[in-house]
PASEBA-1860 file (N, C-alpha, C; in nm, 3 decimals):
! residues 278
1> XXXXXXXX> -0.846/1.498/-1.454/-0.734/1.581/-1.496/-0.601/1.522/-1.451 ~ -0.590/1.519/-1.341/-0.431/1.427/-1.244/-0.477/1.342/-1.379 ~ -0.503/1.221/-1.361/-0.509/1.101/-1.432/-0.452/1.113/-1.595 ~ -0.521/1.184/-1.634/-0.522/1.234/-1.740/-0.347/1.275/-1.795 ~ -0.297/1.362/-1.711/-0.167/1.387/-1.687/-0.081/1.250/-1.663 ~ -0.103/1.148/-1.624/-0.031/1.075/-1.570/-0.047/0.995/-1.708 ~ -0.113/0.977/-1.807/-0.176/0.906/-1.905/-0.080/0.965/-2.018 ~ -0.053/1.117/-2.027/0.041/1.258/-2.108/0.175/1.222/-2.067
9> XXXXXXXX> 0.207/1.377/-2.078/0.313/1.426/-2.075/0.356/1.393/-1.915 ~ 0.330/1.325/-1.816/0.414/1.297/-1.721/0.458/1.179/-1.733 ~ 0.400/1.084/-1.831/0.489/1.011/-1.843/0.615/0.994/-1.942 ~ 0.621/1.131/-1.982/0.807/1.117/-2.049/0.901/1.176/-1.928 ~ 0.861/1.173/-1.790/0.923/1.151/-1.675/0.985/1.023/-1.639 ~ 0.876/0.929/-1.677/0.871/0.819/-1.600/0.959/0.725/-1.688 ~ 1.091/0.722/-1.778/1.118/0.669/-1.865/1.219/0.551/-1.788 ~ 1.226/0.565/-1.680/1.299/0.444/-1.599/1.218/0.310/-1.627
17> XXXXXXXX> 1.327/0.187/-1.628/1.260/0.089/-1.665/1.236/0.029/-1.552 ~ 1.085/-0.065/-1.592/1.040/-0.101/-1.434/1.087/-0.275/-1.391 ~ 1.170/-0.270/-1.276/1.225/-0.408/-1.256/1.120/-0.444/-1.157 ~ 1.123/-0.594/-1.201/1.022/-0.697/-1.127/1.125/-0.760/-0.995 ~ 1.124/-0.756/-0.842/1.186/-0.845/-0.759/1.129/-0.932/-0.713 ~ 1.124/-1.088/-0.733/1.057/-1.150/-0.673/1.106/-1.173/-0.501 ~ 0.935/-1.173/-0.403/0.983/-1.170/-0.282/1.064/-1.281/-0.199 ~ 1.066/-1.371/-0.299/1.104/-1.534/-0.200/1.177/-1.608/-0.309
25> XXXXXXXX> 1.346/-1.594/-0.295/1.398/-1.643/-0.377/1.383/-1.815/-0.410 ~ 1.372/-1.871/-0.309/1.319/-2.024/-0.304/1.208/-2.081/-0.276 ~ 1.130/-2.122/-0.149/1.001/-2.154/-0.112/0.947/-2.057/-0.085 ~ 0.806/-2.025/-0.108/0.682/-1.934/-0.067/0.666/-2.023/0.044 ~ 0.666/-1.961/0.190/0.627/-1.978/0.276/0.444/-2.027/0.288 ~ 0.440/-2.143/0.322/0.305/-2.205/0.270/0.252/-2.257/0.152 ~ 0.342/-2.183/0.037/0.286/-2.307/-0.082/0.361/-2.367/-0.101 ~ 0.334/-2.424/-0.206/0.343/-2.614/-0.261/0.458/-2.560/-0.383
33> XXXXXXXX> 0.405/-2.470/-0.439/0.480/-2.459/-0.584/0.420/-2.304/-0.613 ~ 0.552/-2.233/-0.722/0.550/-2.150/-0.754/0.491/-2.122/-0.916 ~ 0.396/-2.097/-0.937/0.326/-2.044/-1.063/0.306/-1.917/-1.128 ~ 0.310/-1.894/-1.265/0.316/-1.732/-1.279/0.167/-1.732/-1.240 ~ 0.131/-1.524/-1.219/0.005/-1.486/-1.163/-0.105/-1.539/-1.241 ~ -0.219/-1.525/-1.181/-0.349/-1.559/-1.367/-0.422/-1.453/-1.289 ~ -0.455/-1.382/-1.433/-0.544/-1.247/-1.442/-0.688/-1.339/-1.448 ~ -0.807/-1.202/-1.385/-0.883/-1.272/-1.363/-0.998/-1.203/-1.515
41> XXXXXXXX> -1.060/-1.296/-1.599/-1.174/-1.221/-1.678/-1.249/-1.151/-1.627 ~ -1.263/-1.098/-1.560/-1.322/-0.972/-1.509/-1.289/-0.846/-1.507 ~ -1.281/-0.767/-1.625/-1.286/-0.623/-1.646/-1.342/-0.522/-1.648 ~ -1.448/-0.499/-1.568/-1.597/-0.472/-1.566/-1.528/-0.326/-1.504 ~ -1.529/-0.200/-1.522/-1.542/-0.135/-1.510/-1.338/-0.044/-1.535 ~ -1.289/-0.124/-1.630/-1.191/-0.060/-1.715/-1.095/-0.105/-1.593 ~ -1.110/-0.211/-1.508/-1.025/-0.279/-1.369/-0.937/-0.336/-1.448 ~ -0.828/-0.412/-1.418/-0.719/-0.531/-1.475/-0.699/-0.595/-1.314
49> XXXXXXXX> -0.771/-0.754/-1.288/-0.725/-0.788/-1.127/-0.697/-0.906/-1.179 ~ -0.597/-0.908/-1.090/-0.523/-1.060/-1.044/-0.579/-1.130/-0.989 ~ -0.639/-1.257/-1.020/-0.716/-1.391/-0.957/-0.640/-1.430/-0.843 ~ -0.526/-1.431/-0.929/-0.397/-1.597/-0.810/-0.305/-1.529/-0.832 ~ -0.262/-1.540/-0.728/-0.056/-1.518/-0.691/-0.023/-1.661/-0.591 ~ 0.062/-1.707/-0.638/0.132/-1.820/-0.551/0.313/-1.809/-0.550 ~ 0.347/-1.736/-0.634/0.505/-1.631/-0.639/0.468/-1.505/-0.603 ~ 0.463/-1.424/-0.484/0.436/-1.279/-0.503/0.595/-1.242/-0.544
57> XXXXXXXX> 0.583/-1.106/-0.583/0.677/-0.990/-0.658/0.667/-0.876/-0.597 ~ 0.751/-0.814/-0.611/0.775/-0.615/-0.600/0.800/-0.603/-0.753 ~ 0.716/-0.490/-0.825/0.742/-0.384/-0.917/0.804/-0.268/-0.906 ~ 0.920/-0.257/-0.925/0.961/-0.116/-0.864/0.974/0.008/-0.953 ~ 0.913/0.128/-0.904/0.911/0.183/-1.030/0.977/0.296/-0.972 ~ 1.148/0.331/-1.006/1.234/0.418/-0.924/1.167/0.612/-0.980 ~ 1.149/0.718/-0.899/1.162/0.800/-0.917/1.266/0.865/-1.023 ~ 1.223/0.939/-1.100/1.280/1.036/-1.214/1.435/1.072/-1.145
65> XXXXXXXX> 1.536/1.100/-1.174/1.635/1.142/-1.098/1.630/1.304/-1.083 ~ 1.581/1.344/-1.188/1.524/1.515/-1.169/1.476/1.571/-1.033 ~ 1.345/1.510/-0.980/1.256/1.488/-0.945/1.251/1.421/-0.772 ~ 1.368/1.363/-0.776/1.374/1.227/-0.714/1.390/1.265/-0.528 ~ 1.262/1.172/-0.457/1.305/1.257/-0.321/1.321/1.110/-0.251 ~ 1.368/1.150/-0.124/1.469/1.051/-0.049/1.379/0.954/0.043 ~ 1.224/0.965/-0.026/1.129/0.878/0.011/1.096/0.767/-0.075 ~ 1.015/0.651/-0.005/0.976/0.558/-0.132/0.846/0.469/-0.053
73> XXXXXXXX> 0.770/0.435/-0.120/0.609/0.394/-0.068/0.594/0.247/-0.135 ~ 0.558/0.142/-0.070/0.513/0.038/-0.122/0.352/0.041/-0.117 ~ 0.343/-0.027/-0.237/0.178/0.004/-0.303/0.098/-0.120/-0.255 ~ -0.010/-0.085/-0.144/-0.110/-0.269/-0.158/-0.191/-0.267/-0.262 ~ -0.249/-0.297/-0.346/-0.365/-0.294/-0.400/-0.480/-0.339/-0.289 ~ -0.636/-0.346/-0.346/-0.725/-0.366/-0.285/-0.780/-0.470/-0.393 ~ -0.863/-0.525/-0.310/-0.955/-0.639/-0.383/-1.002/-0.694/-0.270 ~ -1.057/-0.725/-0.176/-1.072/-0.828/-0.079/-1.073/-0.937/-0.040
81> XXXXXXXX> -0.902/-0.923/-0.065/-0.766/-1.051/-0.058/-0.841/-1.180/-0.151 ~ -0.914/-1.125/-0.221/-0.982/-1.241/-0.304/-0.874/-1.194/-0.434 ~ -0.864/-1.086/-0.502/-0.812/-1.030/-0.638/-0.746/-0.902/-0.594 ~ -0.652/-0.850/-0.679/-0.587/-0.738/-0.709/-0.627/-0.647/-0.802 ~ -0.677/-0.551/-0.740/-0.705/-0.454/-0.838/-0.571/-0.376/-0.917 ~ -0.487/-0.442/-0.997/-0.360/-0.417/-0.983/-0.316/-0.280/-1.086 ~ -0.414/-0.191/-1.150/-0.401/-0.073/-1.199/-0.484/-0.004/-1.128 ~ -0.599/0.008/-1.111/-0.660/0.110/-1.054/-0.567/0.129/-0.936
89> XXXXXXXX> -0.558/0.045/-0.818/-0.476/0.085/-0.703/-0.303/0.056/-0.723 ~ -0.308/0.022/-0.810/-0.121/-0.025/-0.808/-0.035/0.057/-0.914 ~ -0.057/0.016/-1.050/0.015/0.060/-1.095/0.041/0.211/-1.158 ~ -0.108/0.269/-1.120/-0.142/0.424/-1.155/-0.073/0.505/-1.025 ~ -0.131/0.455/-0.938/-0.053/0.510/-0.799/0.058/0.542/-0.836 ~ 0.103/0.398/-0.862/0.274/0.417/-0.865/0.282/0.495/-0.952 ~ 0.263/0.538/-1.077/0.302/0.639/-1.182/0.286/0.779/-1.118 ~ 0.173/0.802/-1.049/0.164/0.939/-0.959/0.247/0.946/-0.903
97> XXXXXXXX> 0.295/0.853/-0.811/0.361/0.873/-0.701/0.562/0.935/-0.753 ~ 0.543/0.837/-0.886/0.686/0.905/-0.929/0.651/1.067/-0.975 ~ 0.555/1.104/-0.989/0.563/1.220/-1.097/0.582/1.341/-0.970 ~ 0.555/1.298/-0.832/0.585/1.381/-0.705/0.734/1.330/-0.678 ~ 0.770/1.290/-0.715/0.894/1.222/-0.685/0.945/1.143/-0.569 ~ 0.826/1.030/-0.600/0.892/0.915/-0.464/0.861/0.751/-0.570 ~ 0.943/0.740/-0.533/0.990/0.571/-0.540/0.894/0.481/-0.498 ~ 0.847/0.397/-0.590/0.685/0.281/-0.563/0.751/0.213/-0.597
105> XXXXXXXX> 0.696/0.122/-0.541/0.683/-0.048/-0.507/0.560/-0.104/-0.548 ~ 0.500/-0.146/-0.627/0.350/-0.199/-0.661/0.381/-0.363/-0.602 ~ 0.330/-0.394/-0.483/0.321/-0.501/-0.421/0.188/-0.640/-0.476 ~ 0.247/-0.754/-0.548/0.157/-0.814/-0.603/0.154/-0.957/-0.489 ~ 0.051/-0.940/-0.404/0.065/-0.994/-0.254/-0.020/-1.130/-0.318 ~ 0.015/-1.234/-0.202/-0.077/-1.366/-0.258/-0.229/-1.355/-0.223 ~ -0.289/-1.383/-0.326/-0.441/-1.417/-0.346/-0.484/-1.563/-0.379 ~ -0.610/-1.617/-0.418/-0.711/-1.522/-0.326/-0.700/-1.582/-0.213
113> XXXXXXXX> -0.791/-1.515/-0.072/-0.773/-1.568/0.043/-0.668/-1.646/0.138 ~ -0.603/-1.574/0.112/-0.421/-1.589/0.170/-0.404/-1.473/0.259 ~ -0.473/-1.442/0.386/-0.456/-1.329/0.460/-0.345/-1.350/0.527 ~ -0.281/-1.428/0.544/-0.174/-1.471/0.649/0.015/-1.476/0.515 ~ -0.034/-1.505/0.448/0.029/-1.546/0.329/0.053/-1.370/0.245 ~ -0.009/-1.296/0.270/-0.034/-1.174/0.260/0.048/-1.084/0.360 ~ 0.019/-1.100/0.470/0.084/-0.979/0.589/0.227/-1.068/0.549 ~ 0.310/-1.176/0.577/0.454/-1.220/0.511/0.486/-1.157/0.375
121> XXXXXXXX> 0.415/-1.148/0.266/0.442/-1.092/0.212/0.471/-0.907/0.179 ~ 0.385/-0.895/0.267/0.409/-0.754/0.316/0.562/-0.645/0.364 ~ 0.560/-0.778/0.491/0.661/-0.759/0.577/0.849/-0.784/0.516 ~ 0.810/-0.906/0.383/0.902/-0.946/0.328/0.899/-0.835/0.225 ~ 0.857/-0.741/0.158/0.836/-0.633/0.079/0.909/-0.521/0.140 ~ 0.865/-0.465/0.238/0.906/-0.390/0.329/1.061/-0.413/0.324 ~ 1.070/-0.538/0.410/1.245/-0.514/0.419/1.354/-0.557/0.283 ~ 1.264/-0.582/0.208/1.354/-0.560/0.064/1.374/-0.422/-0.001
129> XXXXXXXX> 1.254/-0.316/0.010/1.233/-0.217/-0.008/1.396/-0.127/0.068 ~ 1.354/-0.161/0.182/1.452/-0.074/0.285/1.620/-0.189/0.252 ~ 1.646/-0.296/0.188/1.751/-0.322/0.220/1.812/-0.268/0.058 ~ 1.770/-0.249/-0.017/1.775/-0.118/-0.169/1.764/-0.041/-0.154 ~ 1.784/0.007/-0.082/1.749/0.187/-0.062/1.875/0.228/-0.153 ~ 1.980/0.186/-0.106/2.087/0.235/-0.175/2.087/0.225/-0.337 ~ 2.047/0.148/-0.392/2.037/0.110/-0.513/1.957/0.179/-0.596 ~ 1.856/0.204/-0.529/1.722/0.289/-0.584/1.705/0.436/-0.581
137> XXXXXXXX> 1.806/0.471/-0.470/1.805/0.642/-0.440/1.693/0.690/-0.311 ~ 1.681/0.627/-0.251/1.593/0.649/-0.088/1.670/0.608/0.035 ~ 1.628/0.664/0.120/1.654/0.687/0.271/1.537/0.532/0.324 ~ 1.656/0.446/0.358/1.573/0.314/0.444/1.502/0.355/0.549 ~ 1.512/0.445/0.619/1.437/0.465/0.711/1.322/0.517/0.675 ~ 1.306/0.571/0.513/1.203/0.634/0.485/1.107/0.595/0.366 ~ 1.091/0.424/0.465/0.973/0.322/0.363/0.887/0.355/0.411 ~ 0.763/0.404/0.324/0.618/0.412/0.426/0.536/0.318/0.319
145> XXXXXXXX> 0.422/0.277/0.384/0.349/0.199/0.299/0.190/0.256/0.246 ~ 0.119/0.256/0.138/-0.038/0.332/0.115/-0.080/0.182/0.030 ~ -0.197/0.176/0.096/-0.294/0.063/0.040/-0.466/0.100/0.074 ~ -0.532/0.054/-0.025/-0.679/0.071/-0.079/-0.747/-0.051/-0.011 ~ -0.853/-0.031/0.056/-0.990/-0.140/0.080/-0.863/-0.225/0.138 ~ -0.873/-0.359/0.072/-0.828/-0.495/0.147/-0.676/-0.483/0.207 ~ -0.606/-0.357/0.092/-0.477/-0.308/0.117/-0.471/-0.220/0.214 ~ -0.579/-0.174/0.233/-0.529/-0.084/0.372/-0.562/-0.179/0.483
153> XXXXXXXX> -0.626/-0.265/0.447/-0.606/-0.362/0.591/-0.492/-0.445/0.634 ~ -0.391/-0.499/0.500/-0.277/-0.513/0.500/-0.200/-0.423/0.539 ~ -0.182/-0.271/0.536/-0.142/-0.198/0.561/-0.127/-0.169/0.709 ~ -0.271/-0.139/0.760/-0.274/-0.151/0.886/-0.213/-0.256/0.979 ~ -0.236/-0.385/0.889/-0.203/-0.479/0.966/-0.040/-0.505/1.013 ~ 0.044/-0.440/0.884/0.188/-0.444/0.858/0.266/-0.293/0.981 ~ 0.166/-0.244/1.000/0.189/-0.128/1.075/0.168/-0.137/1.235 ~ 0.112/-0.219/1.255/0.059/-0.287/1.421/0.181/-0.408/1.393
161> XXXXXXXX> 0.157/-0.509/1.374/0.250/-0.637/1.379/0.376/-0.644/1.324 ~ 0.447/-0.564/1.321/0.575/-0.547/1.303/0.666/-0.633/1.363 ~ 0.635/-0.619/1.486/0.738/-0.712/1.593/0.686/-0.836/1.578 ~ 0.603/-0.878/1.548/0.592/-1.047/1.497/0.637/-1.101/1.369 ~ 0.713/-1.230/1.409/0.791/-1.265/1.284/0.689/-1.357/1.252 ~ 0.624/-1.303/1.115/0.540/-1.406/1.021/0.589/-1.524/0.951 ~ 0.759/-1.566/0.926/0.824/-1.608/0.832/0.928/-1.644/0.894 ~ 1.016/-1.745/0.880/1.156/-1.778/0.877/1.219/-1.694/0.819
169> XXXXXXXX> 1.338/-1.640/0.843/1.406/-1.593/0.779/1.511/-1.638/0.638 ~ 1.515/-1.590/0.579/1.536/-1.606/0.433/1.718/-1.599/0.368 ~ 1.726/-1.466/0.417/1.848/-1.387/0.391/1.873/-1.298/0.486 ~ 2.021/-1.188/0.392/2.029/-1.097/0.502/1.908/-0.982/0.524 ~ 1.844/-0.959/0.444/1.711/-0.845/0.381/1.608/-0.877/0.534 ~ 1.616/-1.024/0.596/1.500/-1.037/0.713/1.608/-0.976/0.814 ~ 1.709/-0.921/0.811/1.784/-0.891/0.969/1.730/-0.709/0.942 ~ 1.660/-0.658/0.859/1.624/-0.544/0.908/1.450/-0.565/0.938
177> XXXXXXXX> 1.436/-0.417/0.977/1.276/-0.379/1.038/1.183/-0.391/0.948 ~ 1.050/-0.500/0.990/0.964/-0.458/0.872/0.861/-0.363/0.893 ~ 0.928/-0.249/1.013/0.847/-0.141/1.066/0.789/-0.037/0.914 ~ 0.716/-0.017/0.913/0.691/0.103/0.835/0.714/0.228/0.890 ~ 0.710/0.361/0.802/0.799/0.458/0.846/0.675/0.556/0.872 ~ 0.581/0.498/0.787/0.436/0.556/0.798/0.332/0.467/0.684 ~ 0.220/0.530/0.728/0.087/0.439/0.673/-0.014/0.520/0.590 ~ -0.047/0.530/0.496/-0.148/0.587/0.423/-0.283/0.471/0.405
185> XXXXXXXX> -0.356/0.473/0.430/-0.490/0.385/0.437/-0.598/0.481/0.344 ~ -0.628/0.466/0.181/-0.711/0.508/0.134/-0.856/0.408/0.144 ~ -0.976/0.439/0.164/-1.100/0.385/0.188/-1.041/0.239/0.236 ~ -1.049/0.255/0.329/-0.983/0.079/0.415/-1.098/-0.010/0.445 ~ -1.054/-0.116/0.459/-1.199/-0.230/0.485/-1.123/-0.320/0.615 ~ -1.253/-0.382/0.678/-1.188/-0.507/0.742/-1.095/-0.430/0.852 ~ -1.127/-0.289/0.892/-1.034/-0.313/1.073/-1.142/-0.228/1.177 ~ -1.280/-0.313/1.174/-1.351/-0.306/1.251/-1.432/-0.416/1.296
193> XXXXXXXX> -1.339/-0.526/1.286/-1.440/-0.628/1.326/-1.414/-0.683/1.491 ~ -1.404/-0.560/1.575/-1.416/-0.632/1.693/-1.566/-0.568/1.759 ~ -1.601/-0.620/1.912/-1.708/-0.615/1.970/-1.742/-0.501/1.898 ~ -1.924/-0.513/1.874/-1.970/-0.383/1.847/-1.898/-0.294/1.706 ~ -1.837/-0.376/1.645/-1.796/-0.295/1.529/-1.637/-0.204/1.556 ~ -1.629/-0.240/1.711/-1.493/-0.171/1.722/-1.372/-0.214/1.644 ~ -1.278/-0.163/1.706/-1.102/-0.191/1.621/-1.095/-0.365/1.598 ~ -1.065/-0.400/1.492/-1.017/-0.548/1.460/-0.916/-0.560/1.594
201> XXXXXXXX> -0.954/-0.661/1.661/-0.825/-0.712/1.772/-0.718/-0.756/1.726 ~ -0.691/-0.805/1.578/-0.534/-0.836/1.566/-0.441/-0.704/1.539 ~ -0.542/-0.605/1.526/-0.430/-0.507/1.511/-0.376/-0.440/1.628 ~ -0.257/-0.366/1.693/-0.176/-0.362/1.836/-0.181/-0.212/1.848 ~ -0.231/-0.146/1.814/-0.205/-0.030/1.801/-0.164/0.039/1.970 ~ -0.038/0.102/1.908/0.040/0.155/2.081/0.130/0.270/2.027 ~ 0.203/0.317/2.118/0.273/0.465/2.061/0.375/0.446/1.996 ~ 0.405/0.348/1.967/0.533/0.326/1.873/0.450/0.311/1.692
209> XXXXXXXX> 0.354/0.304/1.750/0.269/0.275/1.556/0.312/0.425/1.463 ~ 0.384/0.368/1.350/0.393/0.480/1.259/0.233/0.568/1.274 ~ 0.303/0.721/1.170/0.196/0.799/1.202/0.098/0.720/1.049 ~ -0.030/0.784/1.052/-0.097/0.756/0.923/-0.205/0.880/0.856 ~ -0.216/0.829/0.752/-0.309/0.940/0.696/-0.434/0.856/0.661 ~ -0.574/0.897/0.700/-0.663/0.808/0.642/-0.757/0.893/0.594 ~ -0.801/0.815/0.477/-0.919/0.881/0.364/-1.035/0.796/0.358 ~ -1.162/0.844/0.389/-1.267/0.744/0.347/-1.406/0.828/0.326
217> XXXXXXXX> -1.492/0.780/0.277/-1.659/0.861/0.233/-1.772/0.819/0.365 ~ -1.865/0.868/0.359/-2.019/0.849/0.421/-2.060/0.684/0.367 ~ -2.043/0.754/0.217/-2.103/0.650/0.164/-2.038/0.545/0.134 ~ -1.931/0.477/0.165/-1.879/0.353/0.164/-1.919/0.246/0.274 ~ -1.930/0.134/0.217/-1.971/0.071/0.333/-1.861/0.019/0.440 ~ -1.752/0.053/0.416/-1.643/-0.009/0.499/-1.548/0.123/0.554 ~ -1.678/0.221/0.576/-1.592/0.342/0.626/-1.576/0.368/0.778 ~ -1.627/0.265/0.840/-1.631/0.262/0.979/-1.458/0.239/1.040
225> XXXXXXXX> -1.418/0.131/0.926/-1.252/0.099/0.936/-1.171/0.240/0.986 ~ -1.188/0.336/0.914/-1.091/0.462/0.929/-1.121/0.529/1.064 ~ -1.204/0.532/1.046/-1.332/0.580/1.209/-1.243/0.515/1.345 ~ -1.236/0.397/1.310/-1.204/0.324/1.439/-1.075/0.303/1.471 ~ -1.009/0.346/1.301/-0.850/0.299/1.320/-0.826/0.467/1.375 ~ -0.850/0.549/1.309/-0.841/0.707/1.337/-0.808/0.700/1.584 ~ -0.951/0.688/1.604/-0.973/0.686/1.734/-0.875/0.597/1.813 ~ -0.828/0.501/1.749/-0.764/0.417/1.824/-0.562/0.517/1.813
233> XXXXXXXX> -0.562/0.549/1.700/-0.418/0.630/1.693/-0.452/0.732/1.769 ~ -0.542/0.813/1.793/-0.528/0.930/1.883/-0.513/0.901/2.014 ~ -0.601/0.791/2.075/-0.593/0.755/2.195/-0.446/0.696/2.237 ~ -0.387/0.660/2.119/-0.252/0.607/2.148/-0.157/0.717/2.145 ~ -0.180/0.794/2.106/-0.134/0.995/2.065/-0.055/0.907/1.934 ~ -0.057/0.855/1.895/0.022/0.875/1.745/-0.024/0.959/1.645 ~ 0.021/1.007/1.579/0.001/1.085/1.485/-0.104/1.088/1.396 ~ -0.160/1.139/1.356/-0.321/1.079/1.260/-0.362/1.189/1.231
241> XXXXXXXX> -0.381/1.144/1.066/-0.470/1.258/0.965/-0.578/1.183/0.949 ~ -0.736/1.242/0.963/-0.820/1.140/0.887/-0.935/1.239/0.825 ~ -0.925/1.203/0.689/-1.053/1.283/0.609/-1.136/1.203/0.594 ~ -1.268/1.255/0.608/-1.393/1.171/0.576/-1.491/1.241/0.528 ~ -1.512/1.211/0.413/-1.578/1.316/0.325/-1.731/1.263/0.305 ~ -1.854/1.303/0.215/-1.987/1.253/0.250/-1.959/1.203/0.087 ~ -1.925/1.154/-0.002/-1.983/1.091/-0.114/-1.817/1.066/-0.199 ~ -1.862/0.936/-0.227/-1.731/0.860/-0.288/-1.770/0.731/-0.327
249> XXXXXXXX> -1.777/0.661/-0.216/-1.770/0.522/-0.276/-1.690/0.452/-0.190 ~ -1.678/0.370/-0.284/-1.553/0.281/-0.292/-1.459/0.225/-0.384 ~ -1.323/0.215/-0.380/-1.268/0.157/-0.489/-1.266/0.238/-0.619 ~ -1.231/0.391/-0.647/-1.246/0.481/-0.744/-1.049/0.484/-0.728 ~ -0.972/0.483/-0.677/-0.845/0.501/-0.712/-0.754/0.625/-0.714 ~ -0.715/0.678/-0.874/-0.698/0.823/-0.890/-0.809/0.848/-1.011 ~ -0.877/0.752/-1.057/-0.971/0.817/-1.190/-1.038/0.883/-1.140 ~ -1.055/0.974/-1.285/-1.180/1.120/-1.261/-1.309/1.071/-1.292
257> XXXXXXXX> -1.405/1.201/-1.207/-1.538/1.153/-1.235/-1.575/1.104/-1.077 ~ -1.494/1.078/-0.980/-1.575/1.101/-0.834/-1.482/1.162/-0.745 ~ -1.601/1.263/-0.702/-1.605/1.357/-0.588/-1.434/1.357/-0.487 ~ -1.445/1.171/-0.477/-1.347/1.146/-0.318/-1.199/1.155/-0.421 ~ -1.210/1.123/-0.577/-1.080/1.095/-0.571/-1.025/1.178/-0.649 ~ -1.101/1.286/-0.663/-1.049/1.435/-0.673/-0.987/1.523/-0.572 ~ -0.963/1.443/-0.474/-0.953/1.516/-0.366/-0.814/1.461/-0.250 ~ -0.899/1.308/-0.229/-0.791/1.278/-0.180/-0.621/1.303/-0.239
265> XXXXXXXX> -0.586/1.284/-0.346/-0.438/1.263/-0.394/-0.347/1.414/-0.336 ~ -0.483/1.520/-0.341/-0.374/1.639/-0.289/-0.353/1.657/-0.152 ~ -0.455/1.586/-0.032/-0.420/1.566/0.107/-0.337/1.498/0.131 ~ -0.301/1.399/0.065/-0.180/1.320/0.060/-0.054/1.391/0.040 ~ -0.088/1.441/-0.056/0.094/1.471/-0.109/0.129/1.612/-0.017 ~ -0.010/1.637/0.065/0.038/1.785/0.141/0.091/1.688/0.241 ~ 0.039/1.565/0.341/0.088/1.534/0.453/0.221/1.452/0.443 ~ 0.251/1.382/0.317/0.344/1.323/0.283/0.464/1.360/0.281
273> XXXXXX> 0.477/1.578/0.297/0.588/1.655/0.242/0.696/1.629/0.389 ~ 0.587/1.564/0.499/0.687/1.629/0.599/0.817/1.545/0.618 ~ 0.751/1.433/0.559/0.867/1.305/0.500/0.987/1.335/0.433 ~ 0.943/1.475/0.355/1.083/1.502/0.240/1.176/1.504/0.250 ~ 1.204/1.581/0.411/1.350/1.666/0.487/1.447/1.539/0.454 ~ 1.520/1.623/0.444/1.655/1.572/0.441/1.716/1.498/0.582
END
């Protein structure tokens, strides 16, 4: 039904046109050369993913002015930093996310296997995000970031390592924070790989970590991630929502037809409100 709506009549909301920013006006930090993306033949289940990025981009898709609140979210997709699932998690999001009225960013991060090449791009997203605020109609202080599977590990990761500079600086856009303002982690992968399945060690988690909201199933196999990231924010007292529901999956998005992702989009937009204030 959401979906469905977002497919209708919410999108004669969405009639803003969507500008592409690329993140690195000159060298990509680590590559050789800049190439457009290549989609990958693999559509197996109504997906559209990105093979290769060696130019990443921001899509920005500004909130309705009706509508329009003084927040704005950059989108990871998921794939496991191999591909982009770049509609199921990116560009539908983002259409939801305007129809509540916040400002997306659909982040097209480098693939495949560019984890390092990835969190820079992140961080370089982030403070482009926040150095437009003015332009776009949001409060810089009020960038938060939501990413799926490989994206919420980017996510996480962009939310712990903040204070490490991944990158040379570029312009004026690197003299702000690539703190996030908060973290949404839907079914996350990859932040349990320390002893025993505990917390991934590159992530820092301490009381300065934005707050987060995390969503994940029984039945996913990478639901231990939320589990461990969850325990590790409480022990730090940061702030933390975490639902964990018994049947989902993985990788369902906002489409209808499972259990988890009927569900999650409205825990979100309840914990997301407290962001709104003025």
């Amino acid at each position: 039904m959401l979906f469905c709506f977002l497919m209708g009549s919410g999108l004669n909301m969405m009639a803003q046109q969507i500008k592409t920013i690329p993140l690195w006006p000159g060298t990509v930090p680590g590559e050789t050369s800049k190439q457009p993306y290549k989609m990958s033949a693999d559509s197996s289940r109504s997906v559209h993913r990105i093979a290769e990025v060696t130019d990443p981009f921001i899509s920005v898709y500004p909130a309705p002015l009706q509508v329009r609140k003084d927040v704005a979210v950059v989108i990871c997709p998921g794939g496991g930093y191999s591909i982009l699932a770049i509609d199921l998690e990116g560009t539908e999001i983002a259409k939801w996310f305007n129809s509540l009225g916040y400002t997306a960013f659909v982040l097209h991060y480098r693939v495949p296997k560019k984890e390092l090449g990835a969190l820079q791009d992140v961080q370089r997203a982030i403070r482009i995000a926040k150095s437009r605020a003015a332009e776009f109609g949001y409060n810089p202080d009020k960038v938060g970031l939501l990413g799926f599977s490989a994206g919420g590990s980017l996510s996480a990761r962009a939310s712990t390592l903040y204070e490490e500079q991944q990158y040379r600086p570029v312009d004026k856009a690197d003299s702000v924070s690539c703190k996030p303002a908060f973290a949404m982690l839907i079914y996350p992968a990859y932040l349990d790989k320390g002893v025993n399945r505990a917390l991934t060690p590159e992530l820092k988690v301490n009381g300065a970590t934005p707050p987060m909201f995390l969503f994940a199933t029984a039945d996913d196999q990478y639901s231990n991630s939320a589990l461990v990231m969850a325990g590790a924010l409480r022990d730090a007292k940061v702030p933390v929502e975490l639902h964990f529901y018994s049947k989902g999956g993985h990788g369902y998005g906002l489409r209808p037809g499972n259990p988890a992702a009927d569900v999650w989009p409205g825990l979100a937009q309840t914990w997301l409100k407290q962001f709104d204030t003025k």
